[in-house]
C-alpha positions as CSV (number, residue, x, y, z in Angstrom):
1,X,5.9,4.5,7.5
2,X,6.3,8.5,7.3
3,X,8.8,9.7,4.6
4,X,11.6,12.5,5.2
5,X,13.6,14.3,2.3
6,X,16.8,13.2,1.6
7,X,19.5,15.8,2.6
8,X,20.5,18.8,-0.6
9,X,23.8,17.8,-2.2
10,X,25.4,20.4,-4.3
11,X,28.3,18.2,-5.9
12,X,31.5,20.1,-6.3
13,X,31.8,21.9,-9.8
14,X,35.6,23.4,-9.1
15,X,38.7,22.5,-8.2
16,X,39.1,23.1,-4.5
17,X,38.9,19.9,-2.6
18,X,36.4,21.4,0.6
19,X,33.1,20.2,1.0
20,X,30.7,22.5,3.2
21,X,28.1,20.7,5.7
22,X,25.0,22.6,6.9
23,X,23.1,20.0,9.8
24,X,20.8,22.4,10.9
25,X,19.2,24.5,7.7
26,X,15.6,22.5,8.1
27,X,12.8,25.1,9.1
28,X,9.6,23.3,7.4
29,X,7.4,21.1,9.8
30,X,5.0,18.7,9.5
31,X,1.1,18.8,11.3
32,X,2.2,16.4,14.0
33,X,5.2,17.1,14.6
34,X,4.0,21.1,15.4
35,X,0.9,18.6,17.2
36,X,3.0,17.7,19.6
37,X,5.1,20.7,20.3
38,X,4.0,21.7,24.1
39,X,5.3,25.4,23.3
40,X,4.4,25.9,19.5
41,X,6.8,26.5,16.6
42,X,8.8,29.3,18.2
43,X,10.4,26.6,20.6
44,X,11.4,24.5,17.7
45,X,12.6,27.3,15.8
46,X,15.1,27.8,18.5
47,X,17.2,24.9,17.7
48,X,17.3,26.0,13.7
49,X,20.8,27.7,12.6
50,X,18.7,30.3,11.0
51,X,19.3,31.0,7.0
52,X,23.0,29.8,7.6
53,X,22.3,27.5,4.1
54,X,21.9,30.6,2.5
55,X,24.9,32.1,4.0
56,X,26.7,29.2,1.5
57,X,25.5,30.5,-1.6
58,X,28.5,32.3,-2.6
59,X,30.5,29.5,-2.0
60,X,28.2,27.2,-3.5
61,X,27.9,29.3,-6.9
62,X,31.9,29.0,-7.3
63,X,31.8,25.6,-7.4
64,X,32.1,24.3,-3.9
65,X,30.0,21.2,-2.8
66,X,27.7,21.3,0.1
67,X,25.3,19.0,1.3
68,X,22.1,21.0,3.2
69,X,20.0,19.0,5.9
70,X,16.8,19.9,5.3
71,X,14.8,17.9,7.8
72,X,14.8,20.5,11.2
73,X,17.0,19.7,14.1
74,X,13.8,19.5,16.4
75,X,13.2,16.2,14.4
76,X,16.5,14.7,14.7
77,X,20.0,16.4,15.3
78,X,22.7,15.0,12.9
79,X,25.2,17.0,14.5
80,X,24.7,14.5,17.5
81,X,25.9,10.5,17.7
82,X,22.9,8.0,17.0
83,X,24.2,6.9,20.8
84,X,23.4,10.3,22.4
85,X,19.3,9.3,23.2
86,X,17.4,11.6,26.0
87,X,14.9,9.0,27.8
88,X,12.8,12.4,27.7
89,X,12.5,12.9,24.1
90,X,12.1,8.7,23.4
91,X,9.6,6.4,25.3
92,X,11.3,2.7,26.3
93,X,14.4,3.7,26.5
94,X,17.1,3.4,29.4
95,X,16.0,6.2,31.6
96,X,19.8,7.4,31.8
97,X,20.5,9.5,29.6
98,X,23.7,9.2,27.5
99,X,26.4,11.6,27.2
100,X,26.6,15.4,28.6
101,X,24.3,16.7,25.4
102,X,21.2,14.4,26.1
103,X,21.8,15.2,30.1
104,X,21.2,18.7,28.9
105,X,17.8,18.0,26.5
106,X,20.4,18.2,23.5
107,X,20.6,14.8,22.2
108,X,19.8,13.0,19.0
109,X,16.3,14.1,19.4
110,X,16.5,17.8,21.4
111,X,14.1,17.2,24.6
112,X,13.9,21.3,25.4
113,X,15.8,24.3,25.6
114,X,16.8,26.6,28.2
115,X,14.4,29.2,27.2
116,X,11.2,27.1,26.6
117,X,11.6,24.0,28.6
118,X,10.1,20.6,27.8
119,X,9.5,20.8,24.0
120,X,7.1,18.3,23.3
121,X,3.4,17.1,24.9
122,X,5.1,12.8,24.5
123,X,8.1,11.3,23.9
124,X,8.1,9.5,20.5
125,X,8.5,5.5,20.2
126,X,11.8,3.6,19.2
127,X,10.3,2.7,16.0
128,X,9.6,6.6,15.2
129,X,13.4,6.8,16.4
130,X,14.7,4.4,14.4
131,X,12.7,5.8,11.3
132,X,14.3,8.9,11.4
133,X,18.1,7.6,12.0
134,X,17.5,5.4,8.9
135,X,15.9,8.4,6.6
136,X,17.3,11.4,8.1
137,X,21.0,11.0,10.3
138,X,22.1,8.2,8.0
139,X,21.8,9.2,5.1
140,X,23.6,12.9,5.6
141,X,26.2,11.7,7.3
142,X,26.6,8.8,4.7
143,X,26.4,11.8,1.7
144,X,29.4,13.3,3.4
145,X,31.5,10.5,3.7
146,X,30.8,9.7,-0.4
147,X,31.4,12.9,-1.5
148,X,34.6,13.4,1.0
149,X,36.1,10.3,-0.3
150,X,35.3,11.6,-4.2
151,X,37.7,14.9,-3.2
152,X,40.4,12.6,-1.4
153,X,40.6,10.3,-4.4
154,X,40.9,13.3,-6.7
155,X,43.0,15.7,-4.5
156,X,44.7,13.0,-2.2
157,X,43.5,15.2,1.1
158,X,40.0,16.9,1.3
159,X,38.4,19.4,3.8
160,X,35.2,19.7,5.8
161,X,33.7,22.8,6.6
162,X,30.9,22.2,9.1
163,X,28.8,25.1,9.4
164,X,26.2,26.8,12.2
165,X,25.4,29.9,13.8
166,X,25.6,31.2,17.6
167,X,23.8,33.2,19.6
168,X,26.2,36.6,19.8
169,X,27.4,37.3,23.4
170,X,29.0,40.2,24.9
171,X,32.8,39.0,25.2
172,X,32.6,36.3,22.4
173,X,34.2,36.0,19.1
174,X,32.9,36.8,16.1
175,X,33.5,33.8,14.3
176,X,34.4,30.2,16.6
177,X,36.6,27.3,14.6
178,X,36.1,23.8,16.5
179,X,38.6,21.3,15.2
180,X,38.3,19.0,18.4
181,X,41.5,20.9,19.9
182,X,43.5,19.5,17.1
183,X,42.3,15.7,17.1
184,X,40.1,16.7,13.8
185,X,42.2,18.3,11.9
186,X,45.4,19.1,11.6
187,X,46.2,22.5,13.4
188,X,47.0,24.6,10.8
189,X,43.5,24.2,9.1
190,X,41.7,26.1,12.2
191,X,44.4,28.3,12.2
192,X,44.3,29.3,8.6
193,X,40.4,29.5,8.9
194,X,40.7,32.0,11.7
195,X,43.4,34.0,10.5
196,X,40.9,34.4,7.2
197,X,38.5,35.6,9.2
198,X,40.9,38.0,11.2
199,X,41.9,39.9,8.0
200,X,38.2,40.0,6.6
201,X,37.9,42.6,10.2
202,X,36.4,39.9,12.6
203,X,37.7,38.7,15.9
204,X,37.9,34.8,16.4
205,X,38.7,32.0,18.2
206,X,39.7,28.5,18.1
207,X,37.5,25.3,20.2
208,X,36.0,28.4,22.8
209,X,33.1,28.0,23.6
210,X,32.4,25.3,20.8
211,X,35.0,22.8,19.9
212,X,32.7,20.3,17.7
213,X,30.2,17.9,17.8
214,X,29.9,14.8,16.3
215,X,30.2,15.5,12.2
216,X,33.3,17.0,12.7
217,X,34.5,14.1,14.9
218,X,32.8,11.5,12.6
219,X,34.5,12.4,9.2
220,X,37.7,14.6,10.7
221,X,40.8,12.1,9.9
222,X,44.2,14.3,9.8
223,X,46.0,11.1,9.4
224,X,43.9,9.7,6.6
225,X,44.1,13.1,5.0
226,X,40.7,14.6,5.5
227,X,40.2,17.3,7.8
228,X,37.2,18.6,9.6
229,X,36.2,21.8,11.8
230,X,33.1,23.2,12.7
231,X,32.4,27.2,11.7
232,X,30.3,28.9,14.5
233,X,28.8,32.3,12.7
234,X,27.4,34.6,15.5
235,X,23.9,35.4,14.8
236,X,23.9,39.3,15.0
237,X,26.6,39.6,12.3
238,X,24.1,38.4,9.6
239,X,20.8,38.9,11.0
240,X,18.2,41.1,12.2
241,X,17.2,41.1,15.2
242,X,14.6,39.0,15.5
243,X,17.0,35.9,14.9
244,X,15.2,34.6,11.2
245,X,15.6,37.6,9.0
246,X,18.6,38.7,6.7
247,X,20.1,41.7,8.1
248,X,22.4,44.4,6.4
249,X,25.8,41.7,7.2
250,X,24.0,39.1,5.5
251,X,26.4,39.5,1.9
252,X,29.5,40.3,4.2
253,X,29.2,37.1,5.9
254,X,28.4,34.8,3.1
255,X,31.8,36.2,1.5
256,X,33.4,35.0,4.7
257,X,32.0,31.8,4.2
258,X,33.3,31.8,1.0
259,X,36.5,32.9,1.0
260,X,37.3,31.0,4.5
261,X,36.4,27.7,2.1
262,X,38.4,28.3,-1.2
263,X,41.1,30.0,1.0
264,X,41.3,26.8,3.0
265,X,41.0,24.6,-0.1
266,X,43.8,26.9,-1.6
267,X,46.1,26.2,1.0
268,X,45.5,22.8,1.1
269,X,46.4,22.5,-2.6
270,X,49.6,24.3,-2.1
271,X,50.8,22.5,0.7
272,X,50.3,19.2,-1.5
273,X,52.3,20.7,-4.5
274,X,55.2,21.8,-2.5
275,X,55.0,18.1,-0.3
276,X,55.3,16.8,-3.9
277,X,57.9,18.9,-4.7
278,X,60.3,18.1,-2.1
């Protein structure tokens, strides 16, 4: 049976209780996976969020935890439920395709992209499915749930800072906050993300065009205490433009990663001290 990495976990060294998730940070692939790519590498590359692990770096060095998929998205997409199967991209299957993602080639294994098409020459078989949902989408999401129960026993509440990038569009914010419209978090988390990244000069927005995909609605429990949103990056703030190399925002926009994490985990650690005060 083929072997996958188990996902990076940086274990929190400070005292802010947020925990950062990178899904999409895998850009090394195997001979047959790039085998059976019916459009070559580029097409694969299209799905990566490109270099946004090393946008966490700051945030990382001060102590915040993080844990970094490293196996690409192309492979298997743990920002998508184990439910959400394309027929297209797995053989013996139900040929419907569940949920509007997998309709769209974007399920738990990406079956093409607008720009390229069909992605690969075969579909893989359930036991190659199944393979990677026990290495791969298991075991990140199950390293997020451990290390956002260690910060909720120690802080009583805990954050989750999801993180990806976007392609930039004319007319689109800067920086995008999913939180579910409120059913992952509660409200004021978004709100205190994007007002961060107001005052550090960018414009953005809360659940348009991306409100969050299925880590944030997997691990986001306001009631229990343990918030989640998803951090959309645009890609021209940070990058050249050829979409994989650091560009001259690259340190600007790993301090906004940073300081939109301690700044929430600051706030969430006041709130709790004047809820105990009262």
């Amino acid at each position: 049976m083929r072997r996958y990495p188990a996902p990076t976990i940086h274990p929190p060294r400070g005292s802010l209780p947020v925990l950062l998730s990178v899904p999409h940070a895998g850009r090394e692939y195997d001979l047959e996976v790039l085998a059976n790519a019916a459009q070559g590498r580029e097409s694969l590359e299209l799905l990566e969020d490109p270099l946004v692990d090393r946008l966490c770096w700051r945030a990382i060095a001060a102590g915040l935890g993080a844990i970094v998929q490293q196996v690409p998205r192309a492979v298997i997409d743990c920002n998508r439920d184990e439910s959400e199967v394309d027929p297209a991209a797995v053989a013996g299957i139900s040929p419907a395709p569940v949920g509007p993602r997998a309709r769209f080639g974007l399920g738990l294994v990406p079956s093409r992209t607008h720009r390229h098409g069909a992605l690969w020459r075969r579909p893989i078989d359930r036991t190659e499915l199944v393979c990677r949902i026990e290495q791969v989408h298991r075991p990140y999401h199950a390293a997020i749930a451990k290390s956002l129960d260690a910060l909720t026993v120690r802080h009583g509440e805990a954050i989750l800072v999801d993180c990806h990038s976007m392609p930039s569009r004319r007319g689109q914010a800067d920086i995008v906050i999913g939180d579910r419209h409120g059913t992952s978090a509660a409200p004021w988390v978004a709100a205190e993300a994007a007002g961060i990244a107001r005052k550090a000069g960018f414009t953005a927005a809360l659940n348009e065009p991306y409100a969050g995909g299925a880590i944030v609605a997997a691990h986001g429990r306001s009631a229990d205490g343990v918030h989640a949103i998803q951090l959309e990056i645009g890609r021209s703030l940070y990058l050249k433009q050829d979409d994989r190399t650091p560009g001259v925002g690259f340190v600007r926009i790993a301090s906004l990663v940073e300081a939109i994490a301690a700044g929430l985990g600051n706030a969430l650690l006041g709130r709790t001290l004047r809820d105990a005060a009262e």
